[in-house]
N, C-alpha and C positions, 0 to 999 in steps of 0.2 A: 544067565541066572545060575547061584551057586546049589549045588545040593549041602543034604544035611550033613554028609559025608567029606571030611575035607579032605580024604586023600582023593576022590574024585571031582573035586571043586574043579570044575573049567572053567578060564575066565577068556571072555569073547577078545578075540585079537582085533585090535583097533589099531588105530596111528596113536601117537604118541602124541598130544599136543601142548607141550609146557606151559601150564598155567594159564591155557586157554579158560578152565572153567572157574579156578580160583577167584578171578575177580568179579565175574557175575555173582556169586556167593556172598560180596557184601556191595553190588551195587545199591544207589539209590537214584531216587526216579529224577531223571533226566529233564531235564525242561528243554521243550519245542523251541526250536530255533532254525525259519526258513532258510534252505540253504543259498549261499551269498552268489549273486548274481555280478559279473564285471561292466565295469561302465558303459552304457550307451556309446550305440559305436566299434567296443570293439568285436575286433574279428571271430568266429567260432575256433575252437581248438585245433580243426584241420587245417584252416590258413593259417592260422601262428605256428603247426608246427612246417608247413609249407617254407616260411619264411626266414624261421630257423634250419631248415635244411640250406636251404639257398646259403643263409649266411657262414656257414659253416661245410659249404662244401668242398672246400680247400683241406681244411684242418682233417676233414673224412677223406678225404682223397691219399691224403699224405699216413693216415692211420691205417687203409687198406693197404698202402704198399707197403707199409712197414710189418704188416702182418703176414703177406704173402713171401716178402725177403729176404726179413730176419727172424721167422720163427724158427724155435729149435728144433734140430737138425738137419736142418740144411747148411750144406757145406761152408755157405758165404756168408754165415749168420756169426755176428760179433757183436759180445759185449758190450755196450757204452756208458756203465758206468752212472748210477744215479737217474737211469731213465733219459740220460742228456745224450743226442747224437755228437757221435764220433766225426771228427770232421771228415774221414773218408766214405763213410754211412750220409752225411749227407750231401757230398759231389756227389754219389754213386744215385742218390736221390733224383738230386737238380737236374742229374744228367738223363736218367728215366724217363723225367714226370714233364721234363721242359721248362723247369722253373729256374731262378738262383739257387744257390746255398742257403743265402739269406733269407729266403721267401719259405724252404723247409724248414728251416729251423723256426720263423716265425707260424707256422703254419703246426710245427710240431708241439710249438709250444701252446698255441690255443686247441690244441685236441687232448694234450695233459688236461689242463683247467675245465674243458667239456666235459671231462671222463671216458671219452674214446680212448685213450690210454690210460692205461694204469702201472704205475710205479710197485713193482714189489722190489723192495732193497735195493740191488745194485741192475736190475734190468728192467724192461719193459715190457708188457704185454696188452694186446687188444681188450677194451674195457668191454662188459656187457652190453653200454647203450652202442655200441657201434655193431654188433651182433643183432642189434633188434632195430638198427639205425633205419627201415626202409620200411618196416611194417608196424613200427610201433609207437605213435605220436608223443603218448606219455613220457617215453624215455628219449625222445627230441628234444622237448619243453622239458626236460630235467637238466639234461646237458646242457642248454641253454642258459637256464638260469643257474647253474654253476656256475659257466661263463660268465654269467653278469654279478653274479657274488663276489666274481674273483676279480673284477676290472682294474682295481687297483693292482697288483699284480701283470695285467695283459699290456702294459705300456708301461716301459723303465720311466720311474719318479725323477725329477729335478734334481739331480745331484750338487746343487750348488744350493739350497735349501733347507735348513735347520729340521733333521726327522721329524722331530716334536713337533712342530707346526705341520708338516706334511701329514700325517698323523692326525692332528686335529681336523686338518682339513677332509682327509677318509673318515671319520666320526664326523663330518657336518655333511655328506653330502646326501644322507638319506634324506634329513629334512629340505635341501635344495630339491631332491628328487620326485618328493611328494607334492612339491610346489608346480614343480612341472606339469607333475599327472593332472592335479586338479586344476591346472592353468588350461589344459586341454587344446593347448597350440601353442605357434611361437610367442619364445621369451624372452626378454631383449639381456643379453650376459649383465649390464648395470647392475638393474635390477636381480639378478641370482648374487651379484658380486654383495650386495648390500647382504642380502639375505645369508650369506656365507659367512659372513664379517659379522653379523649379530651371532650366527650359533656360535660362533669360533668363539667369540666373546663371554658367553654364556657358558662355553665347558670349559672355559679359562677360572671366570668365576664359581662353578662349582667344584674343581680343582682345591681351590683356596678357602675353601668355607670352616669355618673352626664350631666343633659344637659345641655348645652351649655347659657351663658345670663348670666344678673346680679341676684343673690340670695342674696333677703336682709336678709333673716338667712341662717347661716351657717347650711350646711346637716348635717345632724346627720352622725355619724363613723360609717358605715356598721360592722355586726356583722361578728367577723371570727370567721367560722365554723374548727375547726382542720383538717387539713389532716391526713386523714386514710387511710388504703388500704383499697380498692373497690373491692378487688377478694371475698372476703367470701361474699362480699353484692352480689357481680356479680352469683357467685355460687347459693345463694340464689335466686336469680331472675329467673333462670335458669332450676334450680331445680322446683320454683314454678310453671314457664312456661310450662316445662315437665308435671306437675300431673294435667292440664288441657290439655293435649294431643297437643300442639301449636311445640313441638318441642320434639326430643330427644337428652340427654345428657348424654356420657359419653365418655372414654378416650381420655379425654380434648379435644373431640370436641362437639359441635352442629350443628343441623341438624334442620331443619324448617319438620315438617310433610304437608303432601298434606294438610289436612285443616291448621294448623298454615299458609302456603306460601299463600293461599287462601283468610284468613281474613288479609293478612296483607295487601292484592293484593287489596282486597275491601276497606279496609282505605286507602290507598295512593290515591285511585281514587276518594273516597267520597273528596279529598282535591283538588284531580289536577282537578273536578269539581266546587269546592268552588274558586279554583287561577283562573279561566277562567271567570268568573265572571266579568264584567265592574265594580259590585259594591264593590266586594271584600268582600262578605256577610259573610266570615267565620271570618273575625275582627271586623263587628260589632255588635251592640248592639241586644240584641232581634230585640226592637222596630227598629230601623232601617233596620236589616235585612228583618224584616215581611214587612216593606215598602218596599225595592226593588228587595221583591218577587210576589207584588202586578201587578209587569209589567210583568210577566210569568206567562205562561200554565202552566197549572195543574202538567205535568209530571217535567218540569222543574223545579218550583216550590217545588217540592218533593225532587228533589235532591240537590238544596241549604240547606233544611231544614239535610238533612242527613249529609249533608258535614258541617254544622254548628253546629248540635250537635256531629259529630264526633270527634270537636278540643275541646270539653268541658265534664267536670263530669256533668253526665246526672243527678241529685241531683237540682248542682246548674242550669242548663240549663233548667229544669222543672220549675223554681224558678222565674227566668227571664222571661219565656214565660208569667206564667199568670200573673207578674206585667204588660205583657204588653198589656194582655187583659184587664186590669182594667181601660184603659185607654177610652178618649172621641171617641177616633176615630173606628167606629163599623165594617171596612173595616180589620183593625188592632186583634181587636177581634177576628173574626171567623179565619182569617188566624194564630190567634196563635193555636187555639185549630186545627187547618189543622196539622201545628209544631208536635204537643202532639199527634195525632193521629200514626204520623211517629214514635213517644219515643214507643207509646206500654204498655208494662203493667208496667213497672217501672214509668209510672207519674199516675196509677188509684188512690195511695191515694193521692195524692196530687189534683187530681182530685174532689175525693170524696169529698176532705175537704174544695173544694168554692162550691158545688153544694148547698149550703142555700146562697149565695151570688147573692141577685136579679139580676144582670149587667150580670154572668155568670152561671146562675142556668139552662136558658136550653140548652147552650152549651153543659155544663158540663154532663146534665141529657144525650143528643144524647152523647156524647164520650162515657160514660157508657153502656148505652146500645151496643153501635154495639162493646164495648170491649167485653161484657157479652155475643154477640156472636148472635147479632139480625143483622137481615139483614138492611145493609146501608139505605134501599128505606123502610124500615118498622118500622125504631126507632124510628120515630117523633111519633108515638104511645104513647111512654111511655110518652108524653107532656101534658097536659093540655091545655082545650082550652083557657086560659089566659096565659101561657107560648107559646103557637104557635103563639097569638098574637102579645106577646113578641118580639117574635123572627121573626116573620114578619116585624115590627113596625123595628126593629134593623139593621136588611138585609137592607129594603127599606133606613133606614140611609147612610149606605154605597154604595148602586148602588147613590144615590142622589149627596152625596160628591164624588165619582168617576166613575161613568158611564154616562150613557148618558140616556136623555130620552123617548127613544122607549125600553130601556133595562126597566127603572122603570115601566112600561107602561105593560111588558111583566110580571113584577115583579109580577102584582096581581092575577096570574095564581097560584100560590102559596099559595096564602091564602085559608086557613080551611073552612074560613064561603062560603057559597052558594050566598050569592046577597051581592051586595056594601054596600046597606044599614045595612045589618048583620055586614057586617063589619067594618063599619065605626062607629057601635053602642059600636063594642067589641073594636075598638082601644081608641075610647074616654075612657073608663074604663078603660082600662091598665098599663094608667098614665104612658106612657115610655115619658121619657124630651127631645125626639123629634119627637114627633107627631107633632106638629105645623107646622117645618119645613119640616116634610114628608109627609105631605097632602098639603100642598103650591103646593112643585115641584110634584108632581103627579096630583094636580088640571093643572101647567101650563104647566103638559105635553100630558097630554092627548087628543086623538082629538074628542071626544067624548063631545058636548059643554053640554048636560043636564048634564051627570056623574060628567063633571071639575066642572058645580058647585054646584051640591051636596059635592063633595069632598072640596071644598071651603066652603061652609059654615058649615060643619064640623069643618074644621082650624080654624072658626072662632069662635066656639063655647066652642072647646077647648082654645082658646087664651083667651075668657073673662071669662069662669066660666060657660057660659049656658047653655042651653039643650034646 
């Protein structure tokens, strides 16, 4: 509580939490929606993630020794360049663990794709889920279905094979895969071969589609792709799906496994979340989407963002998000990095690499931290008290443009410094290019008439130059 005296204004030291209250301040009311249940049948969370240990107990094997052999400084610890083993790093492996070469480096590379390792630039290090790999089911069934995201990738493609088609054939295999799930036993490959050959046909045909009006140039000739048979690609998809344990294949049938039905069970539903949608968020833009996730709670909120990034390569979807943090609107900002929190450790470099970007540097600096495994309520730590100004100064942007003013009011519970005037001393330094307007609407909202104009002639002080 403030007194009436603003050189004694205390304001209660809290955590810092960006734009945690901003969007409650224009939610609207939420419609009930039981939460979704997985198919009869399957397994509870602790045998799936049982199962996914099992199947990845290779890929964790090869990721502890890499962690206990090659971490920095130790004498025999060497570079390899892009995260890729050295071929001395891996005889030195083969020769440890009792495998081949071969078998580490396929073993390394499905523990990349898991997120048991993690690529920062030119090296490698131990990812979070393999830190939490024994106690923590959630981050098993993450890794996992990273893995099965990435299956294309976990077994080299046909190289005798036209990309393009190979390609269409990775965009037809969701629908093949759904076909599985609700097939709910074996399926004879014919039958997927048909069903493969119709989508392929159908993203051929949407490719080609001309719409409709006057064209004052004529379209360019869509390019024809050859028709080829699709079984050896289909066999290959197959095959690939298999050696990430999603499915078993053989005498010309497939078979979905309890995890493969499981993750397929959790993408349909990250979707038939994103279709229920008024706004339709899994078609739009970043920036659009983060707007009209701006009108949902928290939890809701989370699962647009899931179902959004689940129709897209998590690559480009990282890519989008912080273009759309770079934007004026600071409401927009922290709810992208809310987005990135949900991606996980596939956006830390990408992360890493705006955190010298004044606009996003302490965003970025808290994502990191509570990636690196600091507690949510304890990361603004790793801030500066000119970066928590920062990010004060940036929050208060956004409750201003879309909350209301008892919510900004509440907002200076938040701030670092101990008295108004402390604070009012560090935002004037911090030079964020809306302090003017954020000490206005906090002067006209406040009921506190000494504080409003202290805080006003602050505004004013910054708007001409003075002190």
């Amino acid at each position: 509580m403030t007194s009436r005296n603003p050189r004694d204004s205390r304001l209660r030291l809290v955590s810092p939490r960006p734009l945690a209250a901003a969007p409650r301040a224009v939610t609207q009311r939420r419609t009930s929606r039981p939460a979704p249940r997985p198919p009869e049948g399957t397994p509870p969370p602790a045998e799936l993630a049982r199962m996914a240990r099992t199947g990845l107990s290779d890929a964790a094997r090869v990721a502890r020794w890499a962690d206990a052999a090659l971490r920095p400084g130790r004498d025999d610890a060497t570079p390899d360049g892009k995260g890729a083993l050295s071929d001395a790093t891996a005889e030195r492996a083969a020769t440890e663990l009792g495998l081949t070469p071969a078998q580490v480096r396929a073993d390394w590379d499905t523990a990349r794709l898991a997120g048991l390792i993690e690529v920062h630039g030119d090296s490698a290090r131990p990812g979070w889920r393999l830190r939490a790999w024994s106690r923590d089911d959630s981050a098993v069934l993450r890794g996992w279905v990273a893995l099965f995201d990435a299956w294309s990738l976990a077994h080299p493609e046909p190289t005798d094979r036209e990309p393009a088609t190979v390609a269409e054939v990775v965009s037809a295999m969701p629908q093949v895969l759904s076909f599985l799930q609700l097939s709910a036993g074996p399926v004879p490959v014919e039958q997927l071969l048909d069903l493969l050959e119709q989508r392929v046909t159908e993203l051929r045909t949407e490719r080609c589609e001309v719409a409709y009006g006057p064209r004052p140039e004529p379209a360019p000739e869509p390019v024809e792709i050859p028709d080829a048979p699709l079984a050896p690609l289909l066999e290959w998809a197959l095959g690939a799906l298999a050696s990430v344990g999603a499915l078993t294949y053989g005498d010309a049938q497939a078979t979905l496994t309890p995890l493969g039905s499981w993750a397929v069970w959790v993408k349909l539903e990250q979707i038939c979340v994103a279709a229920q949608s008024p706004a339709g968020n899994i078609e739009q833009s970043a920036e659009d989407m983060l707007r009209g996730c701006a009108q949902l709670r928290p939890n809701a909120a989370r699962a647009e963002y899931r179902a959004w990034l689940a129709a897209r390569p998590v690559g480009s979807a990282v890519t989008e998000l912080l273009a759309a943090a770079r934007g004026e609107d600071a409401l927009t900002r922290g709810l992208a990095f809310e987005a990135l929190r949900v991606v996980g450790a596939p956006a830390e470099p990408d992360v890493r690499a705006v955190a010298d970007e004044s606009w996003l540097r302490p965003y970025a600096l808290l994502w990191l931290a509570e990636h690196d495994g600091h507690d949510p309520e304890d990361a603004h730590e790793v801030l500066t008290r000119a970066e928590s100004t920062w990010l004060w100064v940036d929050t208060a942007a956004a409750v201003a443009d879309h909350g209301d003013a008892p919510l900004l009011v509440r907002h200076l519970e938040s701030a670092v410094q101990p008295t108004v005037p402390a604070l009012l001393d560090e935002v004037r330094a911090v030079g964020h290019p809306r302090t003017v307007q954020v000490l206005v609407a906090l002067a006209a909202a406040h009921p506190d008439p000494a504080l409003a104009k202290a805080v006003r002639r602050a505004a004013f002080q910054v708007h001409t130059g003075g002190s």
